[in-house]
PDB file of N, CA, C, O and CB in Angstrom:
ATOM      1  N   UNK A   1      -2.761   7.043  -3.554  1.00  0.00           N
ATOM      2  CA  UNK A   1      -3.973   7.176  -4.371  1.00  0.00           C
ATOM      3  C   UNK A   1      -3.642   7.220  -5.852  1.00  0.00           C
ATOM      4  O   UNK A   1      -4.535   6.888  -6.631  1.00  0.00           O
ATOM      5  CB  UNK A   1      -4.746   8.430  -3.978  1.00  0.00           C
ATOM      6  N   UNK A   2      -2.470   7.589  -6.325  1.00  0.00           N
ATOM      7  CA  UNK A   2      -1.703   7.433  -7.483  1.00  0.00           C
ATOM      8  C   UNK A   2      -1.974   6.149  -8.378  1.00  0.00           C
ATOM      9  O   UNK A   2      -1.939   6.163  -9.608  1.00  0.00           O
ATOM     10  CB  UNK A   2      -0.337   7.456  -7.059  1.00  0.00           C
ATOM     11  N   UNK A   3      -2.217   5.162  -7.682  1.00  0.00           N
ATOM     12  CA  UNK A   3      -2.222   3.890  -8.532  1.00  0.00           C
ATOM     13  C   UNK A   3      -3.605   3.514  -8.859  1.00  0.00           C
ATOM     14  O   UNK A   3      -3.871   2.555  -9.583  1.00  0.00           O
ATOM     15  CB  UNK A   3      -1.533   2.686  -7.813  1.00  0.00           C
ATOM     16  N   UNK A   4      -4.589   4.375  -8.250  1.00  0.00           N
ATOM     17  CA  UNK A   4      -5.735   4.152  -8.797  1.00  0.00           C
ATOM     18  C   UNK A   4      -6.244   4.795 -10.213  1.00  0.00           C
ATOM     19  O   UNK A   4      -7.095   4.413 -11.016  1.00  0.00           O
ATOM     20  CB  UNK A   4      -6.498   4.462  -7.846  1.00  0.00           C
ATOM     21  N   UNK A   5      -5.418   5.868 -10.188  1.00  0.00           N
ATOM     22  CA  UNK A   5      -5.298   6.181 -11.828  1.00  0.00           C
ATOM     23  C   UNK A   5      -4.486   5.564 -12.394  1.00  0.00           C
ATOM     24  O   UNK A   5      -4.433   5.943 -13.564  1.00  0.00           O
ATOM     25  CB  UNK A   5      -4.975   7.429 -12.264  1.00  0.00           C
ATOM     26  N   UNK A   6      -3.881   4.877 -12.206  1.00  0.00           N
ATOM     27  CA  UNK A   6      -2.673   4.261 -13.097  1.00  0.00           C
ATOM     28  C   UNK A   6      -3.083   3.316 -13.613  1.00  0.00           C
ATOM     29  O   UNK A   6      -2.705   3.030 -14.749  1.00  0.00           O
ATOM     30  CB  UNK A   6      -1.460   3.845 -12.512  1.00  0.00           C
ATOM     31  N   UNK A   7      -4.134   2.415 -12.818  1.00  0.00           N
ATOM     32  CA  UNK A   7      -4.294   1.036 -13.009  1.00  0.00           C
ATOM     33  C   UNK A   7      -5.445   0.417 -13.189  1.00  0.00           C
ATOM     34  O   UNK A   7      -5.647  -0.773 -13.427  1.00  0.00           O
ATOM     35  CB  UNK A   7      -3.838   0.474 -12.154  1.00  0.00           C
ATOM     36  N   UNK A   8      -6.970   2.206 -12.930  1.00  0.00           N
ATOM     37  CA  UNK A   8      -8.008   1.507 -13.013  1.00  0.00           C
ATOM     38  C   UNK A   8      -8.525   1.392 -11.524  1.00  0.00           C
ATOM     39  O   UNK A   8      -7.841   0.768 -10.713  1.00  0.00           O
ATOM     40  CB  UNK A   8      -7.705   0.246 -13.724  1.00  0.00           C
ATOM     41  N   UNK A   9      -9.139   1.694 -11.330  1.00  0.00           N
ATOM     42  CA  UNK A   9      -9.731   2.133 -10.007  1.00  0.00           C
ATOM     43  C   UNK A   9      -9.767   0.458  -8.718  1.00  0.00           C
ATOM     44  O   UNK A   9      -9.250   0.387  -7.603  1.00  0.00           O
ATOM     45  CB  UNK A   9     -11.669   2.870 -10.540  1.00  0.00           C
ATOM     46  N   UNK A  10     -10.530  -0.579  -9.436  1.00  0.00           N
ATOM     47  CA  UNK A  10     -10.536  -1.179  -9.028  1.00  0.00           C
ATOM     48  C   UNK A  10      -9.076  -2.223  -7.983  1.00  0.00           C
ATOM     49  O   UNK A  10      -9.039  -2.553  -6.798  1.00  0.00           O
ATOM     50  CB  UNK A  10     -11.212  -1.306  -9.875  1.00  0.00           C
ATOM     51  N   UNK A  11      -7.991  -2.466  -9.242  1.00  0.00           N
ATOM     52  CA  UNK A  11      -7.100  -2.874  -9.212  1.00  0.00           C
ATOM     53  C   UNK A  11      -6.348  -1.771  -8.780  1.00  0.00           C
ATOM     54  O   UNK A  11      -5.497  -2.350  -8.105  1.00  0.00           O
ATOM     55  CB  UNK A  11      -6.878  -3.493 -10.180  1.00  0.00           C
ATOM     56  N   UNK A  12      -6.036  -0.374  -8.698  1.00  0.00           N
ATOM     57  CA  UNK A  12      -5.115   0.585  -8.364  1.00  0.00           C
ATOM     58  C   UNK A  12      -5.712   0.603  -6.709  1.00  0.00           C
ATOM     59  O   UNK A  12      -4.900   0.672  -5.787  1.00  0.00           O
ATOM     60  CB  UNK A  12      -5.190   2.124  -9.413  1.00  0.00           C
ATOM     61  N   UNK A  13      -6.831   0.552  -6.509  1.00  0.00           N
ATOM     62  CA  UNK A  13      -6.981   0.351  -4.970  1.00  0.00           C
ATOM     63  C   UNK A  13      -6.976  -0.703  -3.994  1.00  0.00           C
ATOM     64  O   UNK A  13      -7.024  -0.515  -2.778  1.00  0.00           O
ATOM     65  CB  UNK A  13      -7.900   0.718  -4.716  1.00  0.00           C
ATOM     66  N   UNK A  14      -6.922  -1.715  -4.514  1.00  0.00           N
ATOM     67  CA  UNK A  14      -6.451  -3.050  -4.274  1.00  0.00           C
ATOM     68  C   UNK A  14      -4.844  -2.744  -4.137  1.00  0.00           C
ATOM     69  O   UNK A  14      -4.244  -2.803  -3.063  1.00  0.00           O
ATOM     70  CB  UNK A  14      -6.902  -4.161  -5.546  1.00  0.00           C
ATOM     71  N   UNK A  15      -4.290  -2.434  -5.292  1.00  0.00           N
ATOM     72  CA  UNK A  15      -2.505  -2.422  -5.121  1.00  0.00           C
ATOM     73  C   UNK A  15      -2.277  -1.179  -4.189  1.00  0.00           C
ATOM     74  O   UNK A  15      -1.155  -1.084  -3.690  1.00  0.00           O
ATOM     75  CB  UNK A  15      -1.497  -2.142  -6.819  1.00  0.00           C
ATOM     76  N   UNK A  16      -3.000  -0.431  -3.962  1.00  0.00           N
ATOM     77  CA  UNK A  16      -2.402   0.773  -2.810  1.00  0.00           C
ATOM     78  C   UNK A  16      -2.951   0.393  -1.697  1.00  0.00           C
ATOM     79  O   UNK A  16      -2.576   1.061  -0.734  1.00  0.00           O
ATOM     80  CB  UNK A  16      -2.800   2.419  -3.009  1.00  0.00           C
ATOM     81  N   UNK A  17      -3.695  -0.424  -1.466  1.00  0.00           N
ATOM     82  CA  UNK A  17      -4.401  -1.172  -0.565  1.00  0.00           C
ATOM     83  C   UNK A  17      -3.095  -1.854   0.060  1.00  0.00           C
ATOM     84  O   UNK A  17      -2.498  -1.345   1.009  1.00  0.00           O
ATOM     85  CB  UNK A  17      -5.594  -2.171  -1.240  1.00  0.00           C
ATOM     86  N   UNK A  18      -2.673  -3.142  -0.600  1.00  0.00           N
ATOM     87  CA  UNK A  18      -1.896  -3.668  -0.332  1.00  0.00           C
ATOM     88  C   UNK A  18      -0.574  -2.858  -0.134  1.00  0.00           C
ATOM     89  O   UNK A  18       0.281  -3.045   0.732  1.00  0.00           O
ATOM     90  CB  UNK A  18      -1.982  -4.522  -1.059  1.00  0.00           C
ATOM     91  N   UNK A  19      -0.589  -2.139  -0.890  1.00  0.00           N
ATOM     92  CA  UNK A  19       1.024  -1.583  -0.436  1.00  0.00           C
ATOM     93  C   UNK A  19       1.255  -0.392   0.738  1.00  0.00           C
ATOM     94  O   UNK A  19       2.286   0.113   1.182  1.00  0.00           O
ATOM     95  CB  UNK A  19       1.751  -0.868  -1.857  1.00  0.00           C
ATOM     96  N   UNK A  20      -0.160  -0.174   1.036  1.00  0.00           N
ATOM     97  CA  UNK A  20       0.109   0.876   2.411  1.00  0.00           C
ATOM     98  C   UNK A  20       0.090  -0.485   3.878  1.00  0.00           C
ATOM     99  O   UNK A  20       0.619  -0.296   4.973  1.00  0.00           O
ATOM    100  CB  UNK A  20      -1.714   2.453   2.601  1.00  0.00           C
ATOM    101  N   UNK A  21      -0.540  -1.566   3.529  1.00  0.00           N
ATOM    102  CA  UNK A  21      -0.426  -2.355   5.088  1.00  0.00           C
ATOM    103  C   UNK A  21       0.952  -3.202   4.338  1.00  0.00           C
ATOM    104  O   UNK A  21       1.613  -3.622   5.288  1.00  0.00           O
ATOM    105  CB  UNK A  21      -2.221  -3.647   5.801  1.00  0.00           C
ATOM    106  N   UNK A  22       1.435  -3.492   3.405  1.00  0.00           N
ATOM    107  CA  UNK A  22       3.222  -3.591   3.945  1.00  0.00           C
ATOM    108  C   UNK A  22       3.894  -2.516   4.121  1.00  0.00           C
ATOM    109  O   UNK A  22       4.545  -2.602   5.161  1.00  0.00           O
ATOM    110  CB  UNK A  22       4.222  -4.257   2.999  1.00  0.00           C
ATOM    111  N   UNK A  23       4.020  -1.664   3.653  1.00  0.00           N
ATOM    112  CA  UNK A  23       4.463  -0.149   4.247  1.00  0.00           C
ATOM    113  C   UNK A  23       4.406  -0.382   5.722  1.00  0.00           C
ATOM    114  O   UNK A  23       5.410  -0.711   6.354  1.00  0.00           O
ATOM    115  CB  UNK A  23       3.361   1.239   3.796  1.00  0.00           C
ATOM    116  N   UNK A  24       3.068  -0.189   6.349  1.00  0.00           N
ATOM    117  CA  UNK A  24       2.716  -0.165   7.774  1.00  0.00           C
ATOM    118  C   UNK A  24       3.598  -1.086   8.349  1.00  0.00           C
ATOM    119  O   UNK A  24       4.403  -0.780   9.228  1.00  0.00           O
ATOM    120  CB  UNK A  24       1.267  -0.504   8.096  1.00  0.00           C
ATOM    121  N   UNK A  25       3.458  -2.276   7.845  1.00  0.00           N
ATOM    122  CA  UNK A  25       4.000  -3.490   8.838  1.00  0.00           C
ATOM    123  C   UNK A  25       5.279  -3.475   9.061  1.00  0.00           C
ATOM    124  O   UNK A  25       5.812  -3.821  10.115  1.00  0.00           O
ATOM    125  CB  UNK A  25       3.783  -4.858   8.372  1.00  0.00           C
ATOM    126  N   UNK A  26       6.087  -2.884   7.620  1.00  0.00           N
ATOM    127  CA  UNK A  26       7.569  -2.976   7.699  1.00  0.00           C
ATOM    128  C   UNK A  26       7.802  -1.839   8.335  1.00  0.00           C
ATOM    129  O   UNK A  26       8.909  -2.113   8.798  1.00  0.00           O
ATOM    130  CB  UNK A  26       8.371  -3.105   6.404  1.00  0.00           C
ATOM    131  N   UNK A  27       7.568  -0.732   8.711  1.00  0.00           N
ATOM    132  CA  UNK A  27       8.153   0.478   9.167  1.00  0.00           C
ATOM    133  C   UNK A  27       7.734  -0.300  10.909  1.00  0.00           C
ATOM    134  O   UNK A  27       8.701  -0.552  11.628  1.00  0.00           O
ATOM    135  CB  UNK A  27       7.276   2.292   8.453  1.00  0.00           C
ATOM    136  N   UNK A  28       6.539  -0.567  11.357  1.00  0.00           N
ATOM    137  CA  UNK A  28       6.349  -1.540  12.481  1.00  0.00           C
ATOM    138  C   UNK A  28       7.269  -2.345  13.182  1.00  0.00           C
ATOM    139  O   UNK A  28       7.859  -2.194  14.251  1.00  0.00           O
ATOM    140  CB  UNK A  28       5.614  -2.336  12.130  1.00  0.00           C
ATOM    141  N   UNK A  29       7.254  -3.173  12.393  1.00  0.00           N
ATOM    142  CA  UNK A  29       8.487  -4.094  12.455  1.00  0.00           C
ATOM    143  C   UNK A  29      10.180  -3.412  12.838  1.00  0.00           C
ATOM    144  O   UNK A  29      10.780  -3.764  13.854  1.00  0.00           O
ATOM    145  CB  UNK A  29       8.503  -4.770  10.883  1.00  0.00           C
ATOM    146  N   UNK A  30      10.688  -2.538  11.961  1.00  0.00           N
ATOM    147  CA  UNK A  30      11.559  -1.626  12.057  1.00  0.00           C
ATOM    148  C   UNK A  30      11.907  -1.088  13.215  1.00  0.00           C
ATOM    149  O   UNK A  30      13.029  -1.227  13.704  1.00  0.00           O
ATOM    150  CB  UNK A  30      11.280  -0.829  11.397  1.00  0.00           C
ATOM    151  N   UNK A  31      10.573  -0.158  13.962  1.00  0.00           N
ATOM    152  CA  UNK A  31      10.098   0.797  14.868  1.00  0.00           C
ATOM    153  C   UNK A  31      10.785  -0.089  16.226  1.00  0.00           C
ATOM    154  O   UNK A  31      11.509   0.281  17.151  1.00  0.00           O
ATOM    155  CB  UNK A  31       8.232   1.080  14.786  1.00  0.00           C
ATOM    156  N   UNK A  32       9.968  -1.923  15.729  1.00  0.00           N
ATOM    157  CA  UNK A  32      10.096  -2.179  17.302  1.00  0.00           C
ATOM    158  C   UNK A  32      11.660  -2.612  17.571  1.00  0.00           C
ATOM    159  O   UNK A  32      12.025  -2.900  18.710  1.00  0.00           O
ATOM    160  CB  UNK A  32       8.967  -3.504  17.849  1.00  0.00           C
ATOM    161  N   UNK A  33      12.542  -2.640  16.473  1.00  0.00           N
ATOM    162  CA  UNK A  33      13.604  -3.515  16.918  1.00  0.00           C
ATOM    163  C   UNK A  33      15.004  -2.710  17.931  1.00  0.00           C
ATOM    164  O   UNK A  33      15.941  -3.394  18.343  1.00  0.00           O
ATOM    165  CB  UNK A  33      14.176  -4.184  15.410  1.00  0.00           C
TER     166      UNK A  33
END
């Protein structure tokens, strides 16, 4: 939620947006190997 102050609400939730489903996917990915 950090980057929505950083960057402006719009765009800081968009970029934490995006960076919690690669987070997700790569720890996923990781998990299954």
């Amino acid at each position: 939620l950090g980057g929505g102050y950083l960057f402006g609400l719009p765009i800081g939730f968009l970029a934490d947006s995006i960076g919690a489903t690669i987070g997700a996917t790569a720890a996923f990915l990781l998990g299954r190997t």
